[in-house]
mmCIF file of the N, C-alpha and C atoms, coordinates in Angstrom:
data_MODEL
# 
_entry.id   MODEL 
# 
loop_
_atom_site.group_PDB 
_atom_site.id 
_atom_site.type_symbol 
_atom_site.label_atom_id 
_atom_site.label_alt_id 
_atom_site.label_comp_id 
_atom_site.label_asym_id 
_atom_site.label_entity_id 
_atom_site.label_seq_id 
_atom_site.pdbx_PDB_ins_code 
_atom_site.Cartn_x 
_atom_site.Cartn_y 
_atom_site.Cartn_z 
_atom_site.occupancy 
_atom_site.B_iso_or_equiv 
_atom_site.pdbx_formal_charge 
_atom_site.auth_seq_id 
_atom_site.auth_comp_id 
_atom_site.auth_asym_id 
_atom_site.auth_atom_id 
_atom_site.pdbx_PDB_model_num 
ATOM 1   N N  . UNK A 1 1  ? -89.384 14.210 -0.831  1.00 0.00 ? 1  UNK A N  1 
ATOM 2   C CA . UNK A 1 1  ? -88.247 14.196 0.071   1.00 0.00 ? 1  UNK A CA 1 
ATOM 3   C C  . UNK A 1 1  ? -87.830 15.643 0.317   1.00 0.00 ? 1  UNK A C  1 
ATOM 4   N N  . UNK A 1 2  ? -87.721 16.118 1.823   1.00 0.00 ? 2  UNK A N  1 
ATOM 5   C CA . UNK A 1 2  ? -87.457 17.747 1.927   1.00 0.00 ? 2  UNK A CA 1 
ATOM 6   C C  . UNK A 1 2  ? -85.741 17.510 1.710   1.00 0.00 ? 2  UNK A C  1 
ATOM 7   N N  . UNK A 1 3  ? -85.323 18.808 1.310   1.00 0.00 ? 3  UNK A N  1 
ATOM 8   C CA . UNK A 1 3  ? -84.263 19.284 1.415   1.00 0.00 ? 3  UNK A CA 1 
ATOM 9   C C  . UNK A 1 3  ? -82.934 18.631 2.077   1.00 0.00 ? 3  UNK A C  1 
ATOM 10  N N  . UNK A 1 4  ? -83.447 19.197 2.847   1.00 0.00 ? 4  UNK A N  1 
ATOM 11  C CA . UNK A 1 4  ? -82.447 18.220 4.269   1.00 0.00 ? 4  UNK A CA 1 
ATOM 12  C C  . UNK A 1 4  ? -82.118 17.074 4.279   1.00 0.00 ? 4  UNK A C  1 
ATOM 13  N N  . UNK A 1 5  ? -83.167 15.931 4.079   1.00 0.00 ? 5  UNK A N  1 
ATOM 14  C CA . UNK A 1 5  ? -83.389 14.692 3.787   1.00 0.00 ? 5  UNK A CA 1 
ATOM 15  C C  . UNK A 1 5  ? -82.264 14.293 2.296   1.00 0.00 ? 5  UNK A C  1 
ATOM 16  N N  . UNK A 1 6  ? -82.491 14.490 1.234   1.00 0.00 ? 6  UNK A N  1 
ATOM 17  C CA . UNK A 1 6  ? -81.993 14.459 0.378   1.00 0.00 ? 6  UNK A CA 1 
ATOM 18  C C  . UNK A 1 6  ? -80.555 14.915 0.510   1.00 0.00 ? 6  UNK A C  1 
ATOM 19  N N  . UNK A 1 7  ? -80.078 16.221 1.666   1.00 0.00 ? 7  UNK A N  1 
ATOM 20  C CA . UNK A 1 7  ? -78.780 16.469 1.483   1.00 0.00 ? 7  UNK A CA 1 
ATOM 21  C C  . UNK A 1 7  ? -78.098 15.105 2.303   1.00 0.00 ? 7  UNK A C  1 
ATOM 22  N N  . UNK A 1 8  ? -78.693 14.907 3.362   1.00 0.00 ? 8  UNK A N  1 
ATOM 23  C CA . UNK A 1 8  ? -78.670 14.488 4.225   1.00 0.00 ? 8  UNK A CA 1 
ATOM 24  C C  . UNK A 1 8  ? -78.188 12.351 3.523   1.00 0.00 ? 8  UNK A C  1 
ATOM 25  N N  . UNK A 1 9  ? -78.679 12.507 2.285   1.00 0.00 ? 9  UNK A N  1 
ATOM 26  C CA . UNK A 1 9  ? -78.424 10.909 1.871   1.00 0.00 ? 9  UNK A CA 1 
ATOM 27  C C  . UNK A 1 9  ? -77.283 11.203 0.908   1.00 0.00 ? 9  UNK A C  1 
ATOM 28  N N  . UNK A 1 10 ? -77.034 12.115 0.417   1.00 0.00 ? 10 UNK A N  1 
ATOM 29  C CA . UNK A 1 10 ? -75.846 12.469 -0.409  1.00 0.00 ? 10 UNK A CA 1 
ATOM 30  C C  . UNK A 1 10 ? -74.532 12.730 0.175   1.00 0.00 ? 10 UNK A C  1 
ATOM 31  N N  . UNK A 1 11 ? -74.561 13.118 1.565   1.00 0.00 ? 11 UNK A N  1 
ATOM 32  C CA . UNK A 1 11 ? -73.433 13.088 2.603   1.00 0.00 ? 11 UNK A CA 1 
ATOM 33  C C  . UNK A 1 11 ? -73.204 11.222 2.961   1.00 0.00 ? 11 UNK A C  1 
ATOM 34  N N  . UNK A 1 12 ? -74.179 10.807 2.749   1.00 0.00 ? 12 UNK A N  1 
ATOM 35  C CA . UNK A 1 12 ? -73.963 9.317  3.454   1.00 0.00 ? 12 UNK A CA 1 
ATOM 36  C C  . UNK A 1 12 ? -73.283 8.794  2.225   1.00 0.00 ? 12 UNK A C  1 
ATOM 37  N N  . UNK A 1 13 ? -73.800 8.729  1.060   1.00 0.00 ? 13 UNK A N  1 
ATOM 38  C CA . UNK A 1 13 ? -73.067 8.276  0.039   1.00 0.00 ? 13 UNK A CA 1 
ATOM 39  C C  . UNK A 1 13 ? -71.797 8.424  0.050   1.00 0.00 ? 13 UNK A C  1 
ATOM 40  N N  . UNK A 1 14 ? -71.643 9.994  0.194   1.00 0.00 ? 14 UNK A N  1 
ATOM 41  C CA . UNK A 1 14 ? -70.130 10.437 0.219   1.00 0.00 ? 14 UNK A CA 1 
ATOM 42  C C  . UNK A 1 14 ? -69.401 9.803  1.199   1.00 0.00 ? 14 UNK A C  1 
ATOM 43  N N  . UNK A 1 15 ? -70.056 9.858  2.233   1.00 0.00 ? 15 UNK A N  1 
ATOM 44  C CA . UNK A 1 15 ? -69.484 9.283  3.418   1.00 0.00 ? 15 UNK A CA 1 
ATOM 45  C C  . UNK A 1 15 ? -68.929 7.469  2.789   1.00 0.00 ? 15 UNK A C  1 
ATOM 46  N N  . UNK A 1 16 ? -69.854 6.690  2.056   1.00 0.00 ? 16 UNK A N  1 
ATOM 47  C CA . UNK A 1 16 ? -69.099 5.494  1.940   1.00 0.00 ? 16 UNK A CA 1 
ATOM 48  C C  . UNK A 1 16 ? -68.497 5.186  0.720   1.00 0.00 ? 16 UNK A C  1 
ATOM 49  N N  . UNK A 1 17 ? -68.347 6.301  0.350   1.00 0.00 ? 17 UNK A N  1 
ATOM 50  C CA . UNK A 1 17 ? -67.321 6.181  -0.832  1.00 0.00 ? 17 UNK A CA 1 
ATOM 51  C C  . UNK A 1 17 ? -65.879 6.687  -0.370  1.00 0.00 ? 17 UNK A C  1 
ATOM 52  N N  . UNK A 1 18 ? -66.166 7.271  0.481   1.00 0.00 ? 18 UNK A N  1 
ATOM 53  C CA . UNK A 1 18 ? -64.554 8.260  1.419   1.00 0.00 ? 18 UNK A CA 1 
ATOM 54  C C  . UNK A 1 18 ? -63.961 6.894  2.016   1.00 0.00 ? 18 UNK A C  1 
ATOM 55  N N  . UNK A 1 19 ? -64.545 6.242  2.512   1.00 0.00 ? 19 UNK A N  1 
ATOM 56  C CA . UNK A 1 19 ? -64.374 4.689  2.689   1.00 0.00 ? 19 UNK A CA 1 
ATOM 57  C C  . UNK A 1 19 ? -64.219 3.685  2.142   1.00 0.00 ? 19 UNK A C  1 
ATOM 58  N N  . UNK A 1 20 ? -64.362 3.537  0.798   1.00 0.00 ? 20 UNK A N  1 
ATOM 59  C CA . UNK A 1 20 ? -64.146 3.135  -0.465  1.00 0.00 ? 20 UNK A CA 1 
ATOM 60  C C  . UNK A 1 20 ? -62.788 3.157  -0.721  1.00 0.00 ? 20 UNK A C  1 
ATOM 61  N N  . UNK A 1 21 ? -62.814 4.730  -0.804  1.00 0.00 ? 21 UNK A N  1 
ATOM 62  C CA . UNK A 1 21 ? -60.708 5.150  -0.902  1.00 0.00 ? 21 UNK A CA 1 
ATOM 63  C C  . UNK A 1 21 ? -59.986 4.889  -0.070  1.00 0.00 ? 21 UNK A C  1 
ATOM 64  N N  . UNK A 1 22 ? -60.615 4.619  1.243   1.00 0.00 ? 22 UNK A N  1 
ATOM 65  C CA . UNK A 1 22 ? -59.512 4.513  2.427   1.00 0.00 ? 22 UNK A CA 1 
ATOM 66  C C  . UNK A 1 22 ? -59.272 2.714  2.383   1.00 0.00 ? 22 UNK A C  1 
ATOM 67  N N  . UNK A 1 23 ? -60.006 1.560  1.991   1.00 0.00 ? 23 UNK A N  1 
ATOM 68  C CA . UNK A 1 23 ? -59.847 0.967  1.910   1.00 0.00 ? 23 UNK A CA 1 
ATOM 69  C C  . UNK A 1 23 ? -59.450 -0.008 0.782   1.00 0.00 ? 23 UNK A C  1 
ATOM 70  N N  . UNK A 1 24 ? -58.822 1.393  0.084   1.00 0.00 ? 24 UNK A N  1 
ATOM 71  C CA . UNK A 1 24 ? -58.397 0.262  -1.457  1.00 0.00 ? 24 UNK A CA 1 
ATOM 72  C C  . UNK A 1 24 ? -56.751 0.313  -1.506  1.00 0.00 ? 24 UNK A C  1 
ATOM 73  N N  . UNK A 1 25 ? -56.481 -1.108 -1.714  1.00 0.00 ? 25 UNK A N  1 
ATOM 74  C CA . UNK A 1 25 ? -55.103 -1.372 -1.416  1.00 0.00 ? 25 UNK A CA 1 
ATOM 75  C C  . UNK A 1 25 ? -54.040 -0.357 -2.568  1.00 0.00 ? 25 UNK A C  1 
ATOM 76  N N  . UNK A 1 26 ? -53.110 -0.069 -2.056  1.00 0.00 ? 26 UNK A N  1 
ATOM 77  C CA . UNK A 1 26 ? -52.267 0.538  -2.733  1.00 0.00 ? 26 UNK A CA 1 
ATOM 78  C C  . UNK A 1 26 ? -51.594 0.118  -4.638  1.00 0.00 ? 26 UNK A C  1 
ATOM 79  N N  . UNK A 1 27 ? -51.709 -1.108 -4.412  1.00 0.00 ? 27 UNK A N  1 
ATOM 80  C CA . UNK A 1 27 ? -51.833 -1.113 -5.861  1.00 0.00 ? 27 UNK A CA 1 
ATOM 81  C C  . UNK A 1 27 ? -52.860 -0.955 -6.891  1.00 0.00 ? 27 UNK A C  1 
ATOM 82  N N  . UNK A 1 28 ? -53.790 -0.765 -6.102  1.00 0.00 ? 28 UNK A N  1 
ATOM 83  C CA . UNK A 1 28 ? -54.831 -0.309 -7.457  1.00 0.00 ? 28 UNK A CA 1 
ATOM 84  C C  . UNK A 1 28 ? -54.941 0.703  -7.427  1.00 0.00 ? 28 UNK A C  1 
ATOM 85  N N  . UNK A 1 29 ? -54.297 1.402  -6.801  1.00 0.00 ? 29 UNK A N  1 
ATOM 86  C CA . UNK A 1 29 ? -54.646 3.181  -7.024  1.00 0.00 ? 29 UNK A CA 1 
ATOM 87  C C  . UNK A 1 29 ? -54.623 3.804  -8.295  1.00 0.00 ? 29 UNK A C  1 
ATOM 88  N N  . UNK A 1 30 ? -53.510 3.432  -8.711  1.00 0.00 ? 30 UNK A N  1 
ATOM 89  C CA . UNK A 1 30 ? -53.102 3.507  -10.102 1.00 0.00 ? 30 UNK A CA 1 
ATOM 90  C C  . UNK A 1 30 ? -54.110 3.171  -11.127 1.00 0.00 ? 30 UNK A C  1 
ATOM 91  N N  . UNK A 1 31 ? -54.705 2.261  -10.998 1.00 0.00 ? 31 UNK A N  1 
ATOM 92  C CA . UNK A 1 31 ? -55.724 2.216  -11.808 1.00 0.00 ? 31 UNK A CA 1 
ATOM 93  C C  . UNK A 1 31 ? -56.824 2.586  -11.827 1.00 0.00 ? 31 UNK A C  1 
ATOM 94  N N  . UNK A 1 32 ? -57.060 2.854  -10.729 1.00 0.00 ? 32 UNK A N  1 
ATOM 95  C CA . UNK A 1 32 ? -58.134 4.229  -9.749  1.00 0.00 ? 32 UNK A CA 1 
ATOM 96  C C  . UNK A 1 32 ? -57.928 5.721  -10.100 1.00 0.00 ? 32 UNK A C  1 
ATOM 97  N N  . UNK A 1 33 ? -57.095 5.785  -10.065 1.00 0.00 ? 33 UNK A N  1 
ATOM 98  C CA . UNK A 1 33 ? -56.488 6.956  -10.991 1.00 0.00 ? 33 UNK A CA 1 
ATOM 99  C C  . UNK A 1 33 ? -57.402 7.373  -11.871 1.00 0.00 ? 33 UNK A C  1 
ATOM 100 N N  . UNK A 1 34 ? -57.304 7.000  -13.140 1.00 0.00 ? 34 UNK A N  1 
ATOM 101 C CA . UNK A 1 34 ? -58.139 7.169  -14.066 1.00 0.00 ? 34 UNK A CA 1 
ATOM 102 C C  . UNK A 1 34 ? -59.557 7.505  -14.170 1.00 0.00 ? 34 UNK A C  1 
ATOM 103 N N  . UNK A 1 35 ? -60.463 7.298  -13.305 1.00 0.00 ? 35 UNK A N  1 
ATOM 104 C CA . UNK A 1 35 ? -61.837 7.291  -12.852 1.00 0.00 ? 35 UNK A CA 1 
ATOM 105 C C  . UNK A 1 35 ? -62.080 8.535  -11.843 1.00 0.00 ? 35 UNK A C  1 
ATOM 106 N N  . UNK A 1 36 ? -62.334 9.646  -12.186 1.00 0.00 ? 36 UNK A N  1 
ATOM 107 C CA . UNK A 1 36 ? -62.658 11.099 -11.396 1.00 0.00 ? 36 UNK A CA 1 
ATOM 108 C C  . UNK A 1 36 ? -63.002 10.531 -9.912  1.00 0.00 ? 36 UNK A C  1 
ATOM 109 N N  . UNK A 1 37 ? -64.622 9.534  -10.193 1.00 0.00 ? 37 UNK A N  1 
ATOM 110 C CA . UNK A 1 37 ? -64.835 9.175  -8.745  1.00 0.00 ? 37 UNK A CA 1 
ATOM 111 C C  . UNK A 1 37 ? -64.196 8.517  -7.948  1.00 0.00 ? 37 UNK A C  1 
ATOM 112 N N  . UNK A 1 38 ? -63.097 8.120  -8.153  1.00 0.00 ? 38 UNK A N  1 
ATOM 113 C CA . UNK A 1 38 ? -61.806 7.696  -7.232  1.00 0.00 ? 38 UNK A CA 1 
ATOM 114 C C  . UNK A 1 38 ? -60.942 8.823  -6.963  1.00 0.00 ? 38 UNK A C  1 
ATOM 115 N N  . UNK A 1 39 ? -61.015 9.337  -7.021  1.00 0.00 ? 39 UNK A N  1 
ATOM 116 C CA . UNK A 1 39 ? -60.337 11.202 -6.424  1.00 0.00 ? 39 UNK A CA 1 
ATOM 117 C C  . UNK A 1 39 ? -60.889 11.848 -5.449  1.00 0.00 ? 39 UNK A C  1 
ATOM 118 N N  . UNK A 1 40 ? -60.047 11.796 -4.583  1.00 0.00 ? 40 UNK A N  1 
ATOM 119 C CA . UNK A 1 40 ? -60.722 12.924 -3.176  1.00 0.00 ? 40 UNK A CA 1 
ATOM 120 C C  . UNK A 1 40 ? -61.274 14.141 -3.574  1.00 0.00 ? 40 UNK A C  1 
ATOM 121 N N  . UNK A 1 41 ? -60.642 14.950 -4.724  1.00 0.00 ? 41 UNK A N  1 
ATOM 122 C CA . UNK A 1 41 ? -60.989 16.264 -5.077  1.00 0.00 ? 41 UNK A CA 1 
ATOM 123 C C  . UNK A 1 41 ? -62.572 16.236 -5.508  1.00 0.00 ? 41 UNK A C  1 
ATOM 124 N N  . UNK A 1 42 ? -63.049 15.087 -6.171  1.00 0.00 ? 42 UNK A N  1 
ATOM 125 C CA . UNK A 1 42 ? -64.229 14.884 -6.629  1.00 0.00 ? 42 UNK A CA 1 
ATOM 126 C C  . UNK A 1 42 ? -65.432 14.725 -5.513  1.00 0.00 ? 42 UNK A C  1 
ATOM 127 N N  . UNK A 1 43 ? -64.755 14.116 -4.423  1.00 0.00 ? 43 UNK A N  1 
ATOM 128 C CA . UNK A 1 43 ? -65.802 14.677 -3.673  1.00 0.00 ? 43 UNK A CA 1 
ATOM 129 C C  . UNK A 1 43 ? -65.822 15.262 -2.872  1.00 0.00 ? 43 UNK A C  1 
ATOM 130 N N  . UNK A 1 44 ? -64.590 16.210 -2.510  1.00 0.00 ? 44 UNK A N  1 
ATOM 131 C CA . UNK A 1 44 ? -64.398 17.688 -2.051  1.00 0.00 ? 44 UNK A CA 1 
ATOM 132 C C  . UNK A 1 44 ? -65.258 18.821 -2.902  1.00 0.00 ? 44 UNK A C  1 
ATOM 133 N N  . UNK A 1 45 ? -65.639 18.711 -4.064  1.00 0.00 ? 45 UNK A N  1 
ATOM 134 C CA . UNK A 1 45 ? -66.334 19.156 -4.443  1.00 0.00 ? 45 UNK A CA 1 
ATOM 135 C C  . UNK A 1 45 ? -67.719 19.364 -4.362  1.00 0.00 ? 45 UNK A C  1 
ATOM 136 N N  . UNK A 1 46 ? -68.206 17.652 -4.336  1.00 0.00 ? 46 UNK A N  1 
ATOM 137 C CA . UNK A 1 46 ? -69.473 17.714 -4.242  1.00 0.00 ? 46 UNK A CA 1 
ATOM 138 C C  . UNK A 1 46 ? -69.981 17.597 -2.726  1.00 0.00 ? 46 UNK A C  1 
ATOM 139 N N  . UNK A 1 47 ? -68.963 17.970 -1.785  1.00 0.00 ? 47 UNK A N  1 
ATOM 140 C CA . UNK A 1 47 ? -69.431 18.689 -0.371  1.00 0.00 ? 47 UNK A CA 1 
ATOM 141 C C  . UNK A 1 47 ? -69.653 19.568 -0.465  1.00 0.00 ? 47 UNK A C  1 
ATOM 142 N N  . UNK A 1 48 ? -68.563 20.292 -0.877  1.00 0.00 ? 48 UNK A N  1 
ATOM 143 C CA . UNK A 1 48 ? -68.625 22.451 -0.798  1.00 0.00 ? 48 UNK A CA 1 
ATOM 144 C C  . UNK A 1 48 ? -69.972 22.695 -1.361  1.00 0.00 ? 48 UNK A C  1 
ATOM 145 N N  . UNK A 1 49 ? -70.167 21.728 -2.487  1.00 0.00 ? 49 UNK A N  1 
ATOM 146 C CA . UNK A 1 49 ? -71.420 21.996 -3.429  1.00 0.00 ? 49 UNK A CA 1 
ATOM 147 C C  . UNK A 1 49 ? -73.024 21.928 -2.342  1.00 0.00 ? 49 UNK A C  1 
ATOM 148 N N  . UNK A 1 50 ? -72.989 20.853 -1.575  1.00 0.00 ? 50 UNK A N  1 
ATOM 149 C CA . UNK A 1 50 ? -74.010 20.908 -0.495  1.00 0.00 ? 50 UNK A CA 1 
ATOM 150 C C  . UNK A 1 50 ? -73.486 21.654 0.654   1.00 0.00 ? 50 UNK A C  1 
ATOM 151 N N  . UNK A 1 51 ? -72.186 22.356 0.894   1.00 0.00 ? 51 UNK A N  1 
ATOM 152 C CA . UNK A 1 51 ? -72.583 23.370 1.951   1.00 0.00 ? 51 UNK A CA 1 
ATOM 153 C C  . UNK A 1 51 ? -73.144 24.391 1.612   1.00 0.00 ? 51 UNK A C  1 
ATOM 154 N N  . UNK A 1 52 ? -72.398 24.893 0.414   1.00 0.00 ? 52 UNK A N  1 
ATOM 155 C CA . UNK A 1 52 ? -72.940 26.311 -0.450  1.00 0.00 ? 52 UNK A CA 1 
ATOM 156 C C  . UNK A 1 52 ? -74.336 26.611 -0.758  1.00 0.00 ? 52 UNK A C  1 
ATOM 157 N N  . UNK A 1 53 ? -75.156 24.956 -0.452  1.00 0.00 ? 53 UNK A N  1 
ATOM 158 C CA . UNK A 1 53 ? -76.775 25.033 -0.724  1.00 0.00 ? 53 UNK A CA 1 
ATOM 159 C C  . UNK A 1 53 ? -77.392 26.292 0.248   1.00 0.00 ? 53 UNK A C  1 
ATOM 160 N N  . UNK A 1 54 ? -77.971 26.944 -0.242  1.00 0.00 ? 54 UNK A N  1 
ATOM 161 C CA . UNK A 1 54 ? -79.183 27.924 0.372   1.00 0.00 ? 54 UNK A CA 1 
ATOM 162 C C  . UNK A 1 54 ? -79.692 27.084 1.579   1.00 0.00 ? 54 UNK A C  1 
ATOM 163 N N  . UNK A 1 55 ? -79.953 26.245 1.624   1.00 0.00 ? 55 UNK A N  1 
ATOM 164 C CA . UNK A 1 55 ? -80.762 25.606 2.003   1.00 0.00 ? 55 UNK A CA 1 
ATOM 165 C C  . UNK A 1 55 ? -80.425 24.497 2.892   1.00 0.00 ? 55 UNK A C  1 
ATOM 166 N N  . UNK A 1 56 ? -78.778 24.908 3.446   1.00 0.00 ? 56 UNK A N  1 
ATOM 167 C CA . UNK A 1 56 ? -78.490 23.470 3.736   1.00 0.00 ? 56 UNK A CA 1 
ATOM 168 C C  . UNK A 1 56 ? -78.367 23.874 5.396   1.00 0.00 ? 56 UNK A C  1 
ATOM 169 N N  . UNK A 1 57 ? -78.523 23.183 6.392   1.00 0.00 ? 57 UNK A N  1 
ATOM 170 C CA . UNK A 1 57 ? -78.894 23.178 7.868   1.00 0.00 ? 57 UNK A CA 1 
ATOM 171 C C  . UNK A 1 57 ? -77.625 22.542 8.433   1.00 0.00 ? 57 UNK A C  1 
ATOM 172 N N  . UNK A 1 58 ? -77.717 23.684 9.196   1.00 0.00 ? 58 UNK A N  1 
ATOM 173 C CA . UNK A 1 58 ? -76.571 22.938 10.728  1.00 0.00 ? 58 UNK A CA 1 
ATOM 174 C C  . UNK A 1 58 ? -75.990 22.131 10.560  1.00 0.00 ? 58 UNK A C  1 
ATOM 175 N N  . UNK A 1 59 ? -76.614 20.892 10.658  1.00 0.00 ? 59 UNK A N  1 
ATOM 176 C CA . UNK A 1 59 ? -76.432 19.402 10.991  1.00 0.00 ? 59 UNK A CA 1 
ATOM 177 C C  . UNK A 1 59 ? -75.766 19.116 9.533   1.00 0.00 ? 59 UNK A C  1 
ATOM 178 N N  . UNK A 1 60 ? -76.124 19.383 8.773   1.00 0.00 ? 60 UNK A N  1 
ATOM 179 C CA . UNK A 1 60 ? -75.979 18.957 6.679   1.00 0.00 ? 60 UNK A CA 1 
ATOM 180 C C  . UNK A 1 60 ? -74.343 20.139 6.979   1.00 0.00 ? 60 UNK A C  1 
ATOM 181 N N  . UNK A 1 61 ? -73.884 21.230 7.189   1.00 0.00 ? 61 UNK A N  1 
ATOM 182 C CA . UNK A 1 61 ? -72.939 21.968 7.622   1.00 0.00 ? 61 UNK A CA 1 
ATOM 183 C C  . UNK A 1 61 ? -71.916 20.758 8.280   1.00 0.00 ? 61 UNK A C  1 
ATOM 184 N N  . UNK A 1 62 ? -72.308 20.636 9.283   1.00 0.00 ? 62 UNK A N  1 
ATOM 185 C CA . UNK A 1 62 ? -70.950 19.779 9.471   1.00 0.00 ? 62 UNK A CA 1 
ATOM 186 C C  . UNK A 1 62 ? -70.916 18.389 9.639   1.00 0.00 ? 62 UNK A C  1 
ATOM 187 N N  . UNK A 1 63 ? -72.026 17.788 9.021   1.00 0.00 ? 63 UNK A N  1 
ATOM 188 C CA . UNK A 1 63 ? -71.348 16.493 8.446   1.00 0.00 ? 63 UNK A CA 1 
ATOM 189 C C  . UNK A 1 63 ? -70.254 16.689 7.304   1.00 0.00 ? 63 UNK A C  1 
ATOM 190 N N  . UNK A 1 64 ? -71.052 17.618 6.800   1.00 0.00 ? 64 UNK A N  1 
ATOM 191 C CA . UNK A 1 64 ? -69.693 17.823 5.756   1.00 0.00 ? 64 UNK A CA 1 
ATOM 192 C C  . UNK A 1 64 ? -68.872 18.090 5.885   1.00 0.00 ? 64 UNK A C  1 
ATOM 193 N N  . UNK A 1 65 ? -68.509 18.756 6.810   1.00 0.00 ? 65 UNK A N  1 
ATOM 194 C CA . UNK A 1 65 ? -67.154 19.698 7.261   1.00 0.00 ? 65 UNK A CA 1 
ATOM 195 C C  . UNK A 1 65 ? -66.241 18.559 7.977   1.00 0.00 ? 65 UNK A C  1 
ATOM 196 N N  . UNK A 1 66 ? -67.135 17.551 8.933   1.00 0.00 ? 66 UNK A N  1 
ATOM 197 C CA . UNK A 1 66 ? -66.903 16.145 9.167   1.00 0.00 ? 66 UNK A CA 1 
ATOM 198 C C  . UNK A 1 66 ? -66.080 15.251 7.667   1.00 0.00 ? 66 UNK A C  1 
ATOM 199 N N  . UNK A 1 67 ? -66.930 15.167 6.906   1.00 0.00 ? 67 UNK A N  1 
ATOM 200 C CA . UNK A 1 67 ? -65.986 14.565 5.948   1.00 0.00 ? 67 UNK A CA 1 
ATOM 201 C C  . UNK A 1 67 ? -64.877 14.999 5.328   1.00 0.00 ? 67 UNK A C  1 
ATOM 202 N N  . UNK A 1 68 ? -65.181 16.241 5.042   1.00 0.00 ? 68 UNK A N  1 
ATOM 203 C CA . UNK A 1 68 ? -63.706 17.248 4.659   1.00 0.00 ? 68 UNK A CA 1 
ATOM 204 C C  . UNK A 1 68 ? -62.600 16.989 5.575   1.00 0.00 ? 68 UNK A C  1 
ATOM 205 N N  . UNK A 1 69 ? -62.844 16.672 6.839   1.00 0.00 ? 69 UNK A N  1 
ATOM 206 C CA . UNK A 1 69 ? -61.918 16.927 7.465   1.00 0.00 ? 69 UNK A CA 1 
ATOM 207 C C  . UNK A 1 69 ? -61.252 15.075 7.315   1.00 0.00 ? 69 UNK A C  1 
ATOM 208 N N  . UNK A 1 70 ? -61.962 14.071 7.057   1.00 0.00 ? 70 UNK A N  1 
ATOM 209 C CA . UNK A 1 70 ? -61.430 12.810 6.739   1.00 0.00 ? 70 UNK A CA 1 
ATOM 210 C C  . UNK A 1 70 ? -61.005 13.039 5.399   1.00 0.00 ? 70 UNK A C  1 
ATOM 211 N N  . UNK A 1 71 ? -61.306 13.759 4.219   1.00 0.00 ? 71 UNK A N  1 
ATOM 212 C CA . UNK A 1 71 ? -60.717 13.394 3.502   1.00 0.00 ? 71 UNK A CA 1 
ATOM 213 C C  . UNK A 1 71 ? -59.253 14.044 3.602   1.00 0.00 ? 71 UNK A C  1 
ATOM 214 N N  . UNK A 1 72 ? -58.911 15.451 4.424   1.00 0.00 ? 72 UNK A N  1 
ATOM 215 C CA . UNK A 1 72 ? -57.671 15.575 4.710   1.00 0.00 ? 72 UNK A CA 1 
ATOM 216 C C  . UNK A 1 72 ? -56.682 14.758 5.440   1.00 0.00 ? 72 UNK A C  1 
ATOM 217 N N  . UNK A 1 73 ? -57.113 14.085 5.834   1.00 0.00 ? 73 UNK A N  1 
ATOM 218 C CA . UNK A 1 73 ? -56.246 13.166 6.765   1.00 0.00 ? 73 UNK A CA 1 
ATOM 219 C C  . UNK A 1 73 ? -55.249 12.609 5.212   1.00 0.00 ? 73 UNK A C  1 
ATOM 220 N N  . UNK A 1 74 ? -53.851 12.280 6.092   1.00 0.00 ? 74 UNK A N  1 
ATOM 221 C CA . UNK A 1 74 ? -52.861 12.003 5.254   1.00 0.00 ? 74 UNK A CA 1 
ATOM 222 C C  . UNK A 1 74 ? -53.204 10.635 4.653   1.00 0.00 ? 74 UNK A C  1 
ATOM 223 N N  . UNK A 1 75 ? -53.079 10.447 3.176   1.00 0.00 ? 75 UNK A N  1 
ATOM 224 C CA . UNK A 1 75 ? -53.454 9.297  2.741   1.00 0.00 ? 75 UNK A CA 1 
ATOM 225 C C  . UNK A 1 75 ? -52.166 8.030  2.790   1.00 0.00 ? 75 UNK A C  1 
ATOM 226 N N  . UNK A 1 76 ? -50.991 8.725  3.158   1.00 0.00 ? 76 UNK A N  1 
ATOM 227 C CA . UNK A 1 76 ? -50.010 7.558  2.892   1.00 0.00 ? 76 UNK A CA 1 
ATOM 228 C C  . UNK A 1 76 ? -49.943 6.381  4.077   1.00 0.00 ? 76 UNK A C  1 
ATOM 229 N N  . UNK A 1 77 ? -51.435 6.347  4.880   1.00 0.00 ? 77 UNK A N  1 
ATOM 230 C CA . UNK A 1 77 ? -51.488 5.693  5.785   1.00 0.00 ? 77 UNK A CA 1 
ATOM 231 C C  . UNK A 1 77 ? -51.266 3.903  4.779   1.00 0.00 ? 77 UNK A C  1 
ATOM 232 N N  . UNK A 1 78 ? -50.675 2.917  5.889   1.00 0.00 ? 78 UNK A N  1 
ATOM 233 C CA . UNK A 1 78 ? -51.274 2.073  5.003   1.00 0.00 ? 78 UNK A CA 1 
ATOM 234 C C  . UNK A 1 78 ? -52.733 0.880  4.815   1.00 0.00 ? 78 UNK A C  1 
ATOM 235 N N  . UNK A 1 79 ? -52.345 0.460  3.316   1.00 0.00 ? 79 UNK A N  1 
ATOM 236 C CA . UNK A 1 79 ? -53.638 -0.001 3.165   1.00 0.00 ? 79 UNK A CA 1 
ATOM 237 C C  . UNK A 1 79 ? -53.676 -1.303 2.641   1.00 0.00 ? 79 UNK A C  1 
ATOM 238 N N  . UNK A 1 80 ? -54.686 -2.308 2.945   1.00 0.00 ? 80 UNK A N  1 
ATOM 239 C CA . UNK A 1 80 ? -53.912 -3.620 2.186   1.00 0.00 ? 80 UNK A CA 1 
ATOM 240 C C  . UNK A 1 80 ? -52.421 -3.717 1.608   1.00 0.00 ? 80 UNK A C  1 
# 
């Protein structure tokens, strides 16, 4: 699997886990809490981490920058 490819399935993941959070009702947050991978910061991280790649292309650039920019969106939207 080249480079790209591989960044390229790790943005999608991210991508439906960012979706994951947006669709979990407000009372379980709290218990979401507890679990890193229920934290936006966690995968604010592991974007920067594939932009910062040597190796990462255009397209792999701003999908991510694409998701960064959903995970800023205000979360007190509501949810269930």
């Amino acid at each position: 699997m080249s480079s790209e490819a591989f960044q390229q399935q790790e943005l999608v993941h991210i991508e439906r886990m960012i979706a994951e959070l947006e669709r979990m009702p407000r009372r379980r947050r709290g218990v979401a809490a507890h679990s890193p991978v229920m934290q936006p910061e966690y995968w604010r991280k592991r974007i920067h981490a594939l932009m910062k790649s040597p190796d990462a292309t255009e397209t792999v650039v701003r999908h991510a920058a694409a998701l960064l920019a959903k995970l800023a969106e205000p979360s007190d939207r509501p949810r269930g």
